[in-house]
SEMAR-578633 format. One record per atom (N, C-alpha, C, CB): residue in three letters; chain; atom name; x, y, z. Coordinates in steps of 0.001 Angstrom, whole numbers, plus 500000, padded with zeros to 6 digits. Glycine has a CB too. Example, Ala and Ser with C-alpha at 12.3 -4.5 7.8 and 13.67 -1.06 7.14 Angstrom:
2
  aa ch at      X      Y      Z
 ALA  A  N 513190 494310 507800
 ALA  A CA 512300 495500 507800
 ALA  A  C 513200 496700 507800
 ALA  A CB 511308 495527 509046
 SER  A  N 512850 497750 507080
 SER  A CA 513670 498940 507140
 SER  A  C 512900 500030 507870
 SER  A CB 514084 499402 505725
END
This chain:
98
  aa ch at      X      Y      Z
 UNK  A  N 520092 521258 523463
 UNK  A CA 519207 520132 523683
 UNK  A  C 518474 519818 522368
 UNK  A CB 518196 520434 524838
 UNK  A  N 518214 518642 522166
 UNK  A CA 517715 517958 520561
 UNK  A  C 516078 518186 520798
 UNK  A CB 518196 515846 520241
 UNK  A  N 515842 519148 519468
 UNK  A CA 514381 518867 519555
 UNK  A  C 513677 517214 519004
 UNK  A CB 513758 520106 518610
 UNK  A  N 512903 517202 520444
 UNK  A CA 512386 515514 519697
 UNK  A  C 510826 515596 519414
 UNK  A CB 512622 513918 520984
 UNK  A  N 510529 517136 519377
 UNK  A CA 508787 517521 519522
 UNK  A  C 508287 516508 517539
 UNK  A CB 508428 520341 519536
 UNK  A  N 509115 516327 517023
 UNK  A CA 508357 515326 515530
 UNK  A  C 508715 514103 515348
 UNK  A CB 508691 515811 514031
 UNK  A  N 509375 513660 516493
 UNK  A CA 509975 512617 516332
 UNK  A  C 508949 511249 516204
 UNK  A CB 510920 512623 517411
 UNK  A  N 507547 511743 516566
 UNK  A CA 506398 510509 516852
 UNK  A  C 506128 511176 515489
 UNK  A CB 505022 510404 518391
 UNK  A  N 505827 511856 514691
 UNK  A CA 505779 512496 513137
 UNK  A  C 506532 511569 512124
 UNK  A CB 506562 514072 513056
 UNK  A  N 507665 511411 512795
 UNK  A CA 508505 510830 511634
 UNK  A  C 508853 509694 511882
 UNK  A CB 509645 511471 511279
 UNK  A  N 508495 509009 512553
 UNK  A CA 508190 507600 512599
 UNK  A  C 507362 507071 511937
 UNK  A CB 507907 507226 513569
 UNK  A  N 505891 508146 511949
 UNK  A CA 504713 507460 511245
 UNK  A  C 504850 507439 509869
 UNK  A CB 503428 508082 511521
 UNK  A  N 505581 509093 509370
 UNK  A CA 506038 509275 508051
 UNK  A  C 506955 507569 507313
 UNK  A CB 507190 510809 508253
 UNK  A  N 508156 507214 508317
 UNK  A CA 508849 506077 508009
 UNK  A  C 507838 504851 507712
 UNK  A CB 509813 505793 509161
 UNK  A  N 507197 504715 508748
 UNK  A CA 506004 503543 508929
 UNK  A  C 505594 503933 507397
 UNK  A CB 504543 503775 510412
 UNK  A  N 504863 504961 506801
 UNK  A CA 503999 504632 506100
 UNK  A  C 504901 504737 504762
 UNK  A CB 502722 505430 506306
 UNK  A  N 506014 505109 504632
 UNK  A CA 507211 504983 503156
 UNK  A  C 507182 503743 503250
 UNK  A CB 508980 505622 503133
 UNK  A  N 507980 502922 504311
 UNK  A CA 508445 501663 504182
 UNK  A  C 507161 500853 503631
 UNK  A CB 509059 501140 505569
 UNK  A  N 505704 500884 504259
 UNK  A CA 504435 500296 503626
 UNK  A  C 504573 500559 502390
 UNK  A CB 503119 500786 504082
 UNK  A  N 504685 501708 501648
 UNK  A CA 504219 502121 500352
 UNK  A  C 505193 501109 499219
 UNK  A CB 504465 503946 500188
 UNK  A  N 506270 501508 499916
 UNK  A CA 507429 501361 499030
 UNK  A  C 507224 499596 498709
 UNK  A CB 509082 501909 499910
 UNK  A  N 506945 498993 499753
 UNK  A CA 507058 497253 499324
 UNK  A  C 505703 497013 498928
 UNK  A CB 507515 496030 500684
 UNK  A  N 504401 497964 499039
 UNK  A CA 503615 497753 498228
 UNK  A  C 503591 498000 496872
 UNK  A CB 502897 498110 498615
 UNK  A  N 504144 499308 496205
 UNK  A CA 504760 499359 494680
 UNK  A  C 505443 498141 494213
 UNK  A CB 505837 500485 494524
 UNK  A  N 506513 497892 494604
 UNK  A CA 507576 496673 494529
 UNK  A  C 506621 495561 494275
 UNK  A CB 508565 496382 495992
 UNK  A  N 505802 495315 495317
 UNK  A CA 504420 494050 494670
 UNK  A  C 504062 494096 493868
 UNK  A CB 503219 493818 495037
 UNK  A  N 503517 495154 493768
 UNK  A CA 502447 495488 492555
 UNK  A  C 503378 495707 491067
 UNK  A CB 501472 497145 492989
 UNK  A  N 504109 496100 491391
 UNK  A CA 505237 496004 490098
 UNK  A  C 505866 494841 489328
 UNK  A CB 506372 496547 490509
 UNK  A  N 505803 493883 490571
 UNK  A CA 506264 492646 490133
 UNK  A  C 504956 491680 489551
 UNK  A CB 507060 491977 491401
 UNK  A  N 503773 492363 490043
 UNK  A CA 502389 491444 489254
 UNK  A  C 501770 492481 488188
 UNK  A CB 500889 490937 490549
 UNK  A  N 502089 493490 487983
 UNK  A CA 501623 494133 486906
 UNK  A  C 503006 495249 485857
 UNK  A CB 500303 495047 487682
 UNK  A  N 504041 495021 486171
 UNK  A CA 504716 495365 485786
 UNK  A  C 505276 497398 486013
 UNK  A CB 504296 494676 484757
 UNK  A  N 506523 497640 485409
 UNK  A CA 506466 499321 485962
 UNK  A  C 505168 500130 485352
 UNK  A CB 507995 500277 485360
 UNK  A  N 504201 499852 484289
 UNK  A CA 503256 500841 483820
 UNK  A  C 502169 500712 484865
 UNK  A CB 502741 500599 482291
 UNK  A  N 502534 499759 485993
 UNK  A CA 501300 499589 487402
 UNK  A  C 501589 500478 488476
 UNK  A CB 501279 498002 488233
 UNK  A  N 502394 501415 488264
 UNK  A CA 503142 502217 489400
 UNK  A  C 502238 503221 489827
 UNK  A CB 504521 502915 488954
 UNK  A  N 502063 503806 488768
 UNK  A CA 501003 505218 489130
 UNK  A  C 499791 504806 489509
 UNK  A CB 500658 506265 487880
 UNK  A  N 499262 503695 488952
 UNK  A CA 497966 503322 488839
 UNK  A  C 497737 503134 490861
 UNK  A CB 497805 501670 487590
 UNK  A  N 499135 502138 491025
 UNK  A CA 498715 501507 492759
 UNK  A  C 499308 502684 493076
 UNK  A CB 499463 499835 493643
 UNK  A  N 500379 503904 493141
 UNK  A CA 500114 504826 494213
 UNK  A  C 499229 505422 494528
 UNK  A CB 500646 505532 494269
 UNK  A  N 498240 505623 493574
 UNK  A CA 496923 506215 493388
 UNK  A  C 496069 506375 494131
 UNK  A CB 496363 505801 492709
 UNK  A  N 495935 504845 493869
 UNK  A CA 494993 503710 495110
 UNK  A  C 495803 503391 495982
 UNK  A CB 494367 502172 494633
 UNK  A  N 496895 503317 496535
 UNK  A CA 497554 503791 497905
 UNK  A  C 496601 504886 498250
 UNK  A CB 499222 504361 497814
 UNK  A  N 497527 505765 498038
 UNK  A CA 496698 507185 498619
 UNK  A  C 495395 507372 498576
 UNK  A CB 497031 508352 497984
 UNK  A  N 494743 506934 497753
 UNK  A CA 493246 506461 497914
 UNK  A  C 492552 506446 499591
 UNK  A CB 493232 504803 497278
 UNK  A  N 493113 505088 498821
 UNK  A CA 493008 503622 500449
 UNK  A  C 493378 504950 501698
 UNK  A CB 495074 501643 500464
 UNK  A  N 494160 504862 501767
 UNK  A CA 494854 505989 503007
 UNK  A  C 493945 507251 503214
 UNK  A CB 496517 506688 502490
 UNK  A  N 493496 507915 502509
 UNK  A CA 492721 509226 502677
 UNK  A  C 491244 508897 503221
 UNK  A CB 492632 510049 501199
 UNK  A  N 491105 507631 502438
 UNK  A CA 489490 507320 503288
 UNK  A  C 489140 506637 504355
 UNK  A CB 488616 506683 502614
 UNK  A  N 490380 506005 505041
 UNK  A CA 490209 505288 506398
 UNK  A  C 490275 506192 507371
 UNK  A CB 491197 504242 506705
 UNK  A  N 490174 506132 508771
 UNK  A CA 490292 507315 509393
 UNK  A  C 491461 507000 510368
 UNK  A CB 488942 507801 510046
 UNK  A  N 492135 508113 511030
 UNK  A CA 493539 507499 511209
 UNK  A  C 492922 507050 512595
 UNK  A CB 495119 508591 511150
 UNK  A  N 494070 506337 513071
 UNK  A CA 494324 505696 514332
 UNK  A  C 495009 506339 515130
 UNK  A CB 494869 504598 514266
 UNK  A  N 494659 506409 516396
 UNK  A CA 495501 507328 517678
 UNK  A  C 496926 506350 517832
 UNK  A CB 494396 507390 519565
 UNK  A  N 497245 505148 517425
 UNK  A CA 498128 504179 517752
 UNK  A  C 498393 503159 516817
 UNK  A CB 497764 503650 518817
 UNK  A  N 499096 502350 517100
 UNK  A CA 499409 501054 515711
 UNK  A  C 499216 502258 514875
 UNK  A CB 498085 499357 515301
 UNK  A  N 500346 502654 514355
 UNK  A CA 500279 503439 512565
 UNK  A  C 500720 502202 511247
 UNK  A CB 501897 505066 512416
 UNK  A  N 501315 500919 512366
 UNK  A CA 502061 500186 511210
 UNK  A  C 500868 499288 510509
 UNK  A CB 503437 499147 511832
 UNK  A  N 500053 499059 511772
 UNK  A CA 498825 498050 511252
 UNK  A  C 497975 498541 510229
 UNK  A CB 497837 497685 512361
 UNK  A  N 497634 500100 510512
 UNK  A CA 497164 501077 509884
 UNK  A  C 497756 501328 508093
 UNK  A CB 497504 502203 510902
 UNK  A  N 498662 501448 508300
 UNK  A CA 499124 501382 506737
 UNK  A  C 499028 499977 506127
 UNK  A CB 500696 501852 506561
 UNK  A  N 499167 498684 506930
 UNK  A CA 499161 497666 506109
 UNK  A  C 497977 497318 505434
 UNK  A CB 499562 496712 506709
 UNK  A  N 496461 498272 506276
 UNK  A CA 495059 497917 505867
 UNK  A  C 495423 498961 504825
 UNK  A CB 493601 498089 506976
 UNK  A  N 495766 500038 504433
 UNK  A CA 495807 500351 503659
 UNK  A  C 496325 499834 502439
 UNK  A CB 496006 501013 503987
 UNK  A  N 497442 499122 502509
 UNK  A CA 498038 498843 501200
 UNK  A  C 496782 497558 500993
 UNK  A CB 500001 498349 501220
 UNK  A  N 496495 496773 501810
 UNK  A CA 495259 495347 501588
 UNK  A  C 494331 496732 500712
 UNK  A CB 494151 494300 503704
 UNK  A  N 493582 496983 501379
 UNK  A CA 492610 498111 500983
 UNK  A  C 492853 498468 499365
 UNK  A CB 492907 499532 501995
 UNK  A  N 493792 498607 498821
 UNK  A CA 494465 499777 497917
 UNK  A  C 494953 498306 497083
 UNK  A CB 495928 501168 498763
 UNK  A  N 495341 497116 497339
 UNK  A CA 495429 496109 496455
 UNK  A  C 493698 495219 495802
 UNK  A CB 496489 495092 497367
 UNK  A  N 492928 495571 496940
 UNK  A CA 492052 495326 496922
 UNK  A  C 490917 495836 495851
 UNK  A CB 492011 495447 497913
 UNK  A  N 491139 497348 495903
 UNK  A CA 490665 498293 494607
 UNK  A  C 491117 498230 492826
 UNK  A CB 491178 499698 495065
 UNK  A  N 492825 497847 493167
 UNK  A CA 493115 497450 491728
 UNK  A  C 492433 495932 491032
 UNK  A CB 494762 497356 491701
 UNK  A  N 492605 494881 491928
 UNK  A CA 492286 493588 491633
 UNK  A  C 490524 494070 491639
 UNK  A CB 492979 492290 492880
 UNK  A  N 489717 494675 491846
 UNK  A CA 488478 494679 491769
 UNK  A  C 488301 495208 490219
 UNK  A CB 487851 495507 492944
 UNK  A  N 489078 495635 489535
 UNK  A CA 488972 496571 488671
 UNK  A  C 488714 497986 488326
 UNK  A CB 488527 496229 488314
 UNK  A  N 488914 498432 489357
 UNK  A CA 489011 499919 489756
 UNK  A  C 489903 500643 488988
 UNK  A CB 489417 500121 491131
 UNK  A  N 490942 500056 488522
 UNK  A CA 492415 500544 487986
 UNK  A  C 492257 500921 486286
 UNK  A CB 493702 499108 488232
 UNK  A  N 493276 501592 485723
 UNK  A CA 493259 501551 484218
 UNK  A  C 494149 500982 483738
 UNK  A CB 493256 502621 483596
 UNK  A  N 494567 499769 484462
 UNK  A CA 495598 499169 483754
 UNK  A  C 495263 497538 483825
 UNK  A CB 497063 499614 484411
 UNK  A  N 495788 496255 482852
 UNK  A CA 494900 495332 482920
 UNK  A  C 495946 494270 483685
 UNK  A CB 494200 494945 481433
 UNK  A  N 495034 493548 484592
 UNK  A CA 495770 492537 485573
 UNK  A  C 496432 491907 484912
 UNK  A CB 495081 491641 486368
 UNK  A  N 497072 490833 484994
 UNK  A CA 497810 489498 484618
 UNK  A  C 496625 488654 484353
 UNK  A CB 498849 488823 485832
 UNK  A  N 496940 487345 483367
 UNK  A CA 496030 486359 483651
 UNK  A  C 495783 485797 484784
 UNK  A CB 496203 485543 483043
 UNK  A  N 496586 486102 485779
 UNK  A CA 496693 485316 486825
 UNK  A  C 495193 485689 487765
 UNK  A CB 498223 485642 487574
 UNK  A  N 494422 484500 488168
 UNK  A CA 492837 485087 489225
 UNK  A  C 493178 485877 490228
 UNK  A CB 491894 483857 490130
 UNK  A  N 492344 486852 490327
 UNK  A CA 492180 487645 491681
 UNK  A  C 492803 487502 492773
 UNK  A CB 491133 487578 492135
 UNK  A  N 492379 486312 493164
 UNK  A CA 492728 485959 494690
 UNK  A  C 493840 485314 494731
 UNK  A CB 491758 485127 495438
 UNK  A  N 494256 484838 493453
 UNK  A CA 495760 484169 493476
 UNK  A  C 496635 485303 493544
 UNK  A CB 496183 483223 492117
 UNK  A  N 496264 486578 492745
 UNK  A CA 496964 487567 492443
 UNK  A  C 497708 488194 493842
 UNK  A CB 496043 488491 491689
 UNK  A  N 496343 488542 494658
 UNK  A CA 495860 488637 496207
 UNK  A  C 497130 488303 497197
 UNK  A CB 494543 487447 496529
 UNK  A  N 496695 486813 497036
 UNK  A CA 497562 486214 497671
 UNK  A  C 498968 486245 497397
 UNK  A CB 497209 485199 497673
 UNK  A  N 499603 486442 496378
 UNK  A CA 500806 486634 496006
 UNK  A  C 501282 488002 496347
 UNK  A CB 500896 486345 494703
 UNK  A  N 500505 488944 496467
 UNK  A CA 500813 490295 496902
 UNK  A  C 501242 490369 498406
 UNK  A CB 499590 491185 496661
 UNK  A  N 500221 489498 498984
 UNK  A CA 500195 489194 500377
 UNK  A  C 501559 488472 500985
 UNK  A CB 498965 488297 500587
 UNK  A  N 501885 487610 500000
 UNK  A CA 502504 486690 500509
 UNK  A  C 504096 487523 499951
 UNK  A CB 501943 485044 499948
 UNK  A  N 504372 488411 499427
 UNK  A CA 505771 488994 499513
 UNK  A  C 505713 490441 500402
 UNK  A CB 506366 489271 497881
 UNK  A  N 505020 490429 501026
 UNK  A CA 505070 490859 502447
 UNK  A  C 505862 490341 503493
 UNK  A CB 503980 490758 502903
 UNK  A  N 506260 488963 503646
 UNK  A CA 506635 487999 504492
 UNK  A  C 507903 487815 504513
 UNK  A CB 506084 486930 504290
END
């Protein structure tokens, strides 16, 4: 008989790769590959200080990656944005989510 006792484990694990992974990919494409370390950072950041959720893990990671895009564009980061404004930046992060 198949153990399925992690199977709600590794869903959330999937849930939160697949978040990470197209949040790098964003952030890579508006700050280039030397922005990689900087946003997993603040991924994991974002993620360690929210408190988890008994349910929705997917909604849960997406406040995280907002959260964690939110910290670099504030200037939190050591690496320097694009010319491009904040909220345009924002929004473009947002919007290759879709």
């Amino acid at each position: 008989m198949p153990d399925y006792s992690n199977a709600p484990l590794q869903s959330i694990a999937g849930q939160a790769e697949r978040e990470m992974t197209a949040f790098l990919h964003a952030t890579a494409d508006l700050f280039g590959e030397d922005g990689a370390s900087p946003a997993s950072e603040a991924w994991l950041r974002a993620m360690e200080s929210l408190d988890w959720p008994c349910e929705n893990h997917e909604k849960f990671f997406r406040r995280v990656s907002i959260l964690a895009i939110s910290q670099l564009m504030g200037g939190t980061s050591r690496f320097s944005a694009p010319q491009t404004p904040p909220v345009l930046a924002f929004e473009q992060v947002v919007a290759s989510y879709s």
